[in-house]
C-alpha positions as CSV (number, residue, x, y, z in Angstrom):
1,X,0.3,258.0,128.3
2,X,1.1,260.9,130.4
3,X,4.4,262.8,130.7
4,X,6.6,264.4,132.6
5,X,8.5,267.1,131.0
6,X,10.7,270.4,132.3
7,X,9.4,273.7,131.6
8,X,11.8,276.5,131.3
9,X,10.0,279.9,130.5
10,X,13.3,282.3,130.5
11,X,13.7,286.2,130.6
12,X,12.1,288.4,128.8
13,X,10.0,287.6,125.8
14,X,10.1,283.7,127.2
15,X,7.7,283.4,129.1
16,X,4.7,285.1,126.9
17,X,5.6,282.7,124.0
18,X,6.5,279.3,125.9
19,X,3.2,279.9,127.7
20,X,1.4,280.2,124.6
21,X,3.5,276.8,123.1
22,X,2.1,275.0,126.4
23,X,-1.7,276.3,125.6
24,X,-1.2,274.9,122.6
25,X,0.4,271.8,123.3
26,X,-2.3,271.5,126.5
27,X,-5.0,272.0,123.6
28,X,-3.9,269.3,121.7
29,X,-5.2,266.3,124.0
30,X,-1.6,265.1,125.0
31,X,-1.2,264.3,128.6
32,X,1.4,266.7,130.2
33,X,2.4,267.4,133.2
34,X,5.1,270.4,133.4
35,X,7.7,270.8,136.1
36,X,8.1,274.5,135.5
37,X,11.8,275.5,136.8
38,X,13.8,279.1,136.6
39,X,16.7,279.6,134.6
40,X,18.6,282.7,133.2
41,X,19.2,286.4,134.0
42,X,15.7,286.6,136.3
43,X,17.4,283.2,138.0
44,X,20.4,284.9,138.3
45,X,18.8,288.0,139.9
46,X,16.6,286.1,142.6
47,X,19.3,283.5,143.2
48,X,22.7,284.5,142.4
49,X,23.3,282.2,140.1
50,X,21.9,281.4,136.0
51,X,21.8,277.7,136.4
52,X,20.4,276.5,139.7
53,X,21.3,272.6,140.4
54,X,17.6,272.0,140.5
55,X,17.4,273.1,136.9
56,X,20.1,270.7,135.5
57,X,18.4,267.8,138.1
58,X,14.9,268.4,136.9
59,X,15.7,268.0,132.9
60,X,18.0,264.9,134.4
61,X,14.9,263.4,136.0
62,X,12.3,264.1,133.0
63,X,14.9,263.7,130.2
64,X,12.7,265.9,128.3
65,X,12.6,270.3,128.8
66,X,10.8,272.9,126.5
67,X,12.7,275.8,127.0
68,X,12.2,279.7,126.7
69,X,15.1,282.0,125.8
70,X,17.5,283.2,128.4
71,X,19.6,286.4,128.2
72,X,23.3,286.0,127.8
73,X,25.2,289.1,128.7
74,X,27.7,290.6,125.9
75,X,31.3,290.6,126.9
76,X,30.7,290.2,130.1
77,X,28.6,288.2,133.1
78,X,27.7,284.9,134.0
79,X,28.3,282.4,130.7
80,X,25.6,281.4,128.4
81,X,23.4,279.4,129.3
82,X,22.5,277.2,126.6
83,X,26.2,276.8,126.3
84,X,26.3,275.1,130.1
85,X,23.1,273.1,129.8
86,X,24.6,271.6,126.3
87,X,27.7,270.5,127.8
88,X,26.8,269.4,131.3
89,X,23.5,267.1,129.8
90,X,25.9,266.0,126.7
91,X,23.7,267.5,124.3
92,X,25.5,267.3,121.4
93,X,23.1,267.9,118.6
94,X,21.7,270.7,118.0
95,X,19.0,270.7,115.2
96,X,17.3,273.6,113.1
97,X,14.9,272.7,110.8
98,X,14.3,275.3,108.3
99,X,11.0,275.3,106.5
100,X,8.7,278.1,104.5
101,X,5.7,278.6,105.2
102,X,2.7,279.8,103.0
103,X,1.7,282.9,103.6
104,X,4.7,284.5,105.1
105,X,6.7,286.7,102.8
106,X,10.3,285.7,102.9
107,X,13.3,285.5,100.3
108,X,12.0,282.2,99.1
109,X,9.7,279.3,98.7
110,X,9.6,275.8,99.0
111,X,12.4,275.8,101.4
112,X,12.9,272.6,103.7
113,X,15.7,271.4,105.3
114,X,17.7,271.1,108.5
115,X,21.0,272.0,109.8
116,X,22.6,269.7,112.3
117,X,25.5,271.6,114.4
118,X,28.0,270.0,116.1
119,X,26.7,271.3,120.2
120,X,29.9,270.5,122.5
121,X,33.5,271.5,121.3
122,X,34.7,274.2,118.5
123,X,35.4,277.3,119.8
124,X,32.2,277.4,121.8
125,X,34.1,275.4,124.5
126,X,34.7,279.1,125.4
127,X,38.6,278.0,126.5
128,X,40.0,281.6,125.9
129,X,42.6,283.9,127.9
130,X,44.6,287.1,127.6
131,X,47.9,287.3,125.6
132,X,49.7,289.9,127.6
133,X,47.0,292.9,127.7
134,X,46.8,293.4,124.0
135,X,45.5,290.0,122.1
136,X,43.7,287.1,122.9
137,X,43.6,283.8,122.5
138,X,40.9,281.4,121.8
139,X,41.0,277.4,121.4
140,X,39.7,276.1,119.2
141,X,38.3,271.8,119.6
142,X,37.5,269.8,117.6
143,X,37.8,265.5,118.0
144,X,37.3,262.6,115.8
145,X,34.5,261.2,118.5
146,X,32.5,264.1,118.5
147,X,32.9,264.4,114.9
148,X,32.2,260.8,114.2
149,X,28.6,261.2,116.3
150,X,27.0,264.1,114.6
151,X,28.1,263.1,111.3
152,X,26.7,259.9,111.9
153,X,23.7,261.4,113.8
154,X,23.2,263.3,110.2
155,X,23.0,260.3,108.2
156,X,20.6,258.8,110.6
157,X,18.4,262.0,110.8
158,X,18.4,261.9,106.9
159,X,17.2,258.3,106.4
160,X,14.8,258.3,109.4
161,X,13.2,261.9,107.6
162,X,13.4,260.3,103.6
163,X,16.0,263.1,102.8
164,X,18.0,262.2,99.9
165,X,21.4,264.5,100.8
166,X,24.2,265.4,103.3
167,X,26.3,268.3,103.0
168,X,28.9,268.9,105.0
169,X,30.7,272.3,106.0
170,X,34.1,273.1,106.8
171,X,36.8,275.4,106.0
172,X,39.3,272.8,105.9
173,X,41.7,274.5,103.1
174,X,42.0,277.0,106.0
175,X,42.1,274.9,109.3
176,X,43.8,271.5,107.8
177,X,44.1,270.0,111.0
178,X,40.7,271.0,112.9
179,X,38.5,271.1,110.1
180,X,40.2,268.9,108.1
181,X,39.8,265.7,110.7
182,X,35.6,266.8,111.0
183,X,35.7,266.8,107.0
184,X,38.0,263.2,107.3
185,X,35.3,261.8,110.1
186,X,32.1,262.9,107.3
187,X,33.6,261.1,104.4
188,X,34.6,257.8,106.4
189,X,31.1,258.0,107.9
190,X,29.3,258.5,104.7
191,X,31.1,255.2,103.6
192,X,28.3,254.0,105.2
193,X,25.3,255.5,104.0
194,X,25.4,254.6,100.5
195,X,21.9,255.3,99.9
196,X,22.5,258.9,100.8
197,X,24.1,261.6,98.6
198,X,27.3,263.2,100.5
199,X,29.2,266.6,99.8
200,X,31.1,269.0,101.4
201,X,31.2,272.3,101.1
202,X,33.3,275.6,102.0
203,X,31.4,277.8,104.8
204,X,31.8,280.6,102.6
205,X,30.6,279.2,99.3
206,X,27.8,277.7,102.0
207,X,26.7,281.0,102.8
208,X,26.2,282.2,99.3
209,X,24.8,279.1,97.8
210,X,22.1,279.0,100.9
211,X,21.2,282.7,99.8
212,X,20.9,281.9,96.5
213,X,19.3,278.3,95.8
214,X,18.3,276.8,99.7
215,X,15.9,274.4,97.7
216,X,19.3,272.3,96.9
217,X,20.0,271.2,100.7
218,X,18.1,268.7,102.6
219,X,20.7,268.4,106.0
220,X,23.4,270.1,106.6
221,X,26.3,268.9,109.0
222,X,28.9,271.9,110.5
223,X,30.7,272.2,113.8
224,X,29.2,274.1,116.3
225,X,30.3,277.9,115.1
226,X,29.5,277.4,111.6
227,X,26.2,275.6,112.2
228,X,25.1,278.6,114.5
229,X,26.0,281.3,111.9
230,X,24.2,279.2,109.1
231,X,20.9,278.3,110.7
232,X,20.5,282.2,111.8
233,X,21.1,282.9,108.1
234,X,18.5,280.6,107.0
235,X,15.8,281.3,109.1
236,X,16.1,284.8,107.9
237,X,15.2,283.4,104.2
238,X,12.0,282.0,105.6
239,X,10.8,284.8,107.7
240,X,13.4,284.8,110.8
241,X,14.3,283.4,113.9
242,X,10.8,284.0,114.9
243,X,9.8,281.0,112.6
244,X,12.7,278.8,113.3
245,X,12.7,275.8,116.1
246,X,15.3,274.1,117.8
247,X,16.4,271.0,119.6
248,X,19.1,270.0,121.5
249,X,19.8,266.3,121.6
250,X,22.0,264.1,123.4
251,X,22.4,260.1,124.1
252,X,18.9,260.3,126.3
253,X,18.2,263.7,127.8
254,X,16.7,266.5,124.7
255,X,16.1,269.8,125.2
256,X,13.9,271.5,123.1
257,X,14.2,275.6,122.3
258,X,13.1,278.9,120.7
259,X,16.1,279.6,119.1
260,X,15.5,283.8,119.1
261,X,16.3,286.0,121.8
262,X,14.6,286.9,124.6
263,X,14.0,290.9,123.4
264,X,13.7,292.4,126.9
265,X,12.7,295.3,125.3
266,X,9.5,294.0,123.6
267,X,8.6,292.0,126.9
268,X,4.8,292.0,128.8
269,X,3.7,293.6,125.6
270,X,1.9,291.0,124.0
271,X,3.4,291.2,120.5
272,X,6.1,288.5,120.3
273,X,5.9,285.4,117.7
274,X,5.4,282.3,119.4
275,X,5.5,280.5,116.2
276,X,9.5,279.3,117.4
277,X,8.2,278.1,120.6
278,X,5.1,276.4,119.2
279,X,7.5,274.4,116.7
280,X,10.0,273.6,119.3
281,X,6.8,271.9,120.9
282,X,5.9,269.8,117.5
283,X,9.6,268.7,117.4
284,X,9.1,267.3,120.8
285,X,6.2,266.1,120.1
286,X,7.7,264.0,117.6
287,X,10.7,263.3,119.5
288,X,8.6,261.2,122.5
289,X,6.1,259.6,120.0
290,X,3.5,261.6,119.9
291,X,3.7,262.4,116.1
292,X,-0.2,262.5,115.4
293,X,-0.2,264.9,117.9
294,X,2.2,267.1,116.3
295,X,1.5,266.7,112.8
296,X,-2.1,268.1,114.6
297,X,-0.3,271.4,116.0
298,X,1.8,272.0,112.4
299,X,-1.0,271.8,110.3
300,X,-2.9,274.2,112.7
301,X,0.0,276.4,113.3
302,X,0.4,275.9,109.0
303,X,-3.4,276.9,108.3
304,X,-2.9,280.1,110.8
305,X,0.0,281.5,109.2
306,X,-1.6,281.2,106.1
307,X,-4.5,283.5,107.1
308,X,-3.6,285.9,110.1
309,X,-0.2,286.1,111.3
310,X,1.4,288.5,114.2
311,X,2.2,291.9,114.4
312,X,5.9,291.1,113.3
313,X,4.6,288.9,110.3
314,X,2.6,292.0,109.0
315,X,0.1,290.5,110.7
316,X,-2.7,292.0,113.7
317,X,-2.2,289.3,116.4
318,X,-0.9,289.3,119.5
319,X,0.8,286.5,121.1
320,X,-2.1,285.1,123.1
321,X,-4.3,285.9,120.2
322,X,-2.3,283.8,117.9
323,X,-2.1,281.0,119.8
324,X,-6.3,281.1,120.6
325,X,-6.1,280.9,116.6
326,X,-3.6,277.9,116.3
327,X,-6.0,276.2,119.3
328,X,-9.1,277.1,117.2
329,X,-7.6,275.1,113.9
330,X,-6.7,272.0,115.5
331,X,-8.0,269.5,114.1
């Protein structure tokens, strides 16, 4: 079956390690065909604007985008965009699987989870003005629909993957209203899951339980802020962000992502970890059917690691080196 899917290489770093996901992916025997579009800072420089409609129409049309990092300016500029793409296409799960590998050093092993962050409301609706010329203001969102979905889309995540465990994270002795109606729409939904352990837990005891025993989670449900800070923390005790995929996924459109940045300043160089992007391929792999195919690319990507890793790893490869290795080990 072939497909059509968007390509989105983005600034900086992007384009070195989406291109060496798509060799990889191209390697594998699945029948692609990429619309490759232009989003970002470099979109924003040749065409005055981040975001171009053709961008949003082309993911719209496919359903389906693998996408590159994009630079978001700091305090200032155009907004993010992941943020825009998220709320115009609905996509209102955002998912981190967080795995170890063998033969990376990181803070532990046999770590294998995933955190699933509420993607549209929170404070990341970015709804924020001045208070005089002194303070400001943020708002922050949270409702019992969008609640409802991603706590339900946790549940269903778990049972589909044969996890055993939902934890939920709040800081609702804090925020009783906000917080407290997401940690309200968990319980109710987990009414329903009986075959599935449910918790909830404190984003601060989170934190330091994460850092201390990550073998006790298997999914992990937060809104939108909290889910961001925890899945950067966790990728950092397997290895990084360099290691860690993401998706973004809403009632029919999924967008698939390197969640690190786009490191302008390491860009053209040839020493930038595709293993993110290669990952964020598997997961869409697996998300159109094609799980054979990407069990194939992990195992490759798996064996790899194991032996020869890139220069960030501790390793000697370059990006297109790695992936030749990952292409070589398919199996």
């Amino acid at each position: 079956m072939a497909y059509n899917i968007t390509l989105i290489p983005g600034d900086g770093i992007g384009p070195e390690v989406i291109g060496a996901a798509r060799k990889v992916i191209d390697a594998s025997g699945v029948d692609i065909s990429w619309e490759i579009v232009e989003a970002g800072a470099i979109s924003n420089k040749n065409l005055g604007t981040p975001l171009p409609n053709y961008v949003i129409n082309s993911i719209k049309k496919n359903k389906i985008a693998l996408k590159g990092p994009v630079t978001t300016p700091i305090g200032e500029g155009f907004k993010s965009v992941n943020v825009t793409l998220r709320q115009n296409l609905n996509l209102f799960a955002n998912i981190r699987p967080i795995k170890s590998y063998e033969g990376i050093e990181s803070i532990h092993k046999n770590v294998d989870f995933v955190v699933v962050r509420e993607n549209t409301e929170d404070l990341y609706t970015g709804i924020e003005h001045m208070v005089g010329e002194d303070a400001a203001e943020s708002i922050k969102i949270i409702t019992k629909d969008a609640s409802e979905r991603i706590c339900r889309f946790a549940f269903e995540l778990a049972r589909r993957e044969g996890r055993k465990k939902v934890t939920l994270v709040h800081k609702a002795n804090i925020m009783k209203l906000s917080d407290g109606l997401f940690l309200r729409c968990g319980k109710e939904i987990a009414k329903e899951y009986t075959d599935i352990e449910f918790e909830d837990i404190i984003v601060d005891a989170m934190s330091m339980k994460l850092v201390q025993n990550p073998q006790n989670y298997d999914v992990i449900v937060a809104p939108n802020l909290y889910g961001d800070i925890l899945s950067d923390l966790s990728a950092g005790l397997v290895g990084g962000l360099g290691l860690a995929p993401g998706a973004n996924i809403g009632e029919d459109i999924a967008v698939f992502e390197s969640v690190h940045g786009s490191a302008p300043d390491i860009a053209g160089k040839n020493i930038a970890n595709p293993t993110s992007a290669i990952l964020s391929g598997v997961m869409m792999l697996k998300y159109i059917g094609e799980e054979r195919v990407a069990k194939k690319i992990e195992n490759a990507l798996a064996e790899t690691l194991k032996d020869k890793g890139t220069i960030d790893l501790g390793g000697n490869l370059g990006t297109e080196e790695f992936a030749q290795e990952v292409i070589k080990n398919l199996k």
